[in-house]
Each structure stands twice: as C-alpha cells, then as structure tokens.
N, C-alpha and C positions, 0 to 999 in steps of 0.2 A: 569606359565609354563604349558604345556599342557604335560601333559606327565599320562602315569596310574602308582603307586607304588603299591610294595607290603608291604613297611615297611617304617618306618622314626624314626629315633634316630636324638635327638640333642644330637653334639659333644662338643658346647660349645655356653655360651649367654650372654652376658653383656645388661642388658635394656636397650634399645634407643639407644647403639651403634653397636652391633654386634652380628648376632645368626650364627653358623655355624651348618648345618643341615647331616646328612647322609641317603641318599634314597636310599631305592632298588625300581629299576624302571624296567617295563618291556619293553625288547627290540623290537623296531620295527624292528630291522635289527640284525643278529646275531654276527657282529662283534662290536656290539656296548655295552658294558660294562655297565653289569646292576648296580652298584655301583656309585653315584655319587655323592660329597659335592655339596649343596648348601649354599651361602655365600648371606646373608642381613642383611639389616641395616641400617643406617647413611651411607652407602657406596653405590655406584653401584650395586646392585644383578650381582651373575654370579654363572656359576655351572662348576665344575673341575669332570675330571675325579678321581674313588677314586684308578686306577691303579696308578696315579701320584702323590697320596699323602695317602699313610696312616693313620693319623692321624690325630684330629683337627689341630695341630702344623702347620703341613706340610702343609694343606690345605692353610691356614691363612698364612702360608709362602708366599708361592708360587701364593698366591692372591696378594699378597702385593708388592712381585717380578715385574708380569703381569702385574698393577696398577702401579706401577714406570716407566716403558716401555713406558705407554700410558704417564704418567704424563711427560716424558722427549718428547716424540715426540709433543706432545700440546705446550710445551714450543718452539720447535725450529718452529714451524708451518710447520712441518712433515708430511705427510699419517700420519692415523691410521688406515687405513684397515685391515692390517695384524697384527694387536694386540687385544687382547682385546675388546667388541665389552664395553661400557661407553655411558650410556643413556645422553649424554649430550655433543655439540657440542667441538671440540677439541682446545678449546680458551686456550690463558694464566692464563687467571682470572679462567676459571674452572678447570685447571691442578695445581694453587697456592692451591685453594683450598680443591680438592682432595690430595695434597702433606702433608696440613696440617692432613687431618684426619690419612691418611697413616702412618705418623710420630707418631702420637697417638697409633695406631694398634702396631706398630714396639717397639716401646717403653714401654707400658704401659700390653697391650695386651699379645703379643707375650710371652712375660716371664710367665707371667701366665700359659700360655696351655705347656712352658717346664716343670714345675715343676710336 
C-alpha cells in the first residue's frame, strides 16, 4: 500500500493465517480517517476504516462479513464491483475456496479476539 504512517500496532496475529494491523496514516485529504485496520494473510489483504470497527474483533468481523458478500456474489456469478475489491477473479472455485478459509477465521479465529 502506498500510503506514509505515523505508527502501526498489531491488533492481532496468527502465523501463516492472519495478522490484523492498526496504522495511523497520514491523510492526503482531510475527511479521510487517519485510523485504519489492515487485514493479511492467507486471505485477501484489505484495509477498513478504524471508525467502522474498533477493535481487532470488529475489524475481523466485519472482514469476514465483506468477504461473505463477495463469497455469495462469486457464487451466483453476480458483479462484484460494488463489494469488496478480492485479488482474484470472481469464479465459483475461488469463492468455495475463500468460503473455506472464512469458515476457519469465523470459527476458530473470531472467538479468540472475543475473549
């Protein structure tokens, strides 16, 4: 990502499956929210505003939310313009197997960052 920070905290990191980042970035434009998760991994990269999610929970929520969206419109062979942008073409075969990892995150993950 090309962006300048002034800081970066990791929210949360599982080896080889998931890190969730929190950056202070400086804004190129003043309505734009210096506060942002970034999400990688074994997943897609993507970055959330941190107005939309407070915490690593929420972040990883609401990733996993986003990523379901895309995962059902791949399925029906939907747009995906207006969701989520998913470095990988919007097939069946690549929405099974993003559904899988999702399932893992939701399952395994998730509870963790509640506790």
């Amino acid at each position: 990502m090309g962006f300048r920070h002034q800081g970066e905290y990791l929210g949360y990191g599982a080896d080889g499956i998931i890190y969730i980042f929190l950056f202070e970035i400086v804004p190129g434009r003043p309505e734009v929210d210096p506060w942002i998760w970034v999400i990688v991994g074994d997943v897609p990269p993507t970055y959330l505003p941190a107005a939309d999610a407070k915490t690593p929970y929420e972040a990883l929520d609401g990733y996993i939310g986003a990523m379901e969206e895309w995962v059902e419109a791949a399925r029906r062979g939907d747009s995906v313009a207006d969701l989520i942008p998913v470095n990988v073409p919007a097939s069946p075969a690549n929405a099974e197997m993003l559904d899988s990892r999702l399932k893992f995150l939701d399952e395994r993950v998730l509870p963790e960052l509640r506790e």
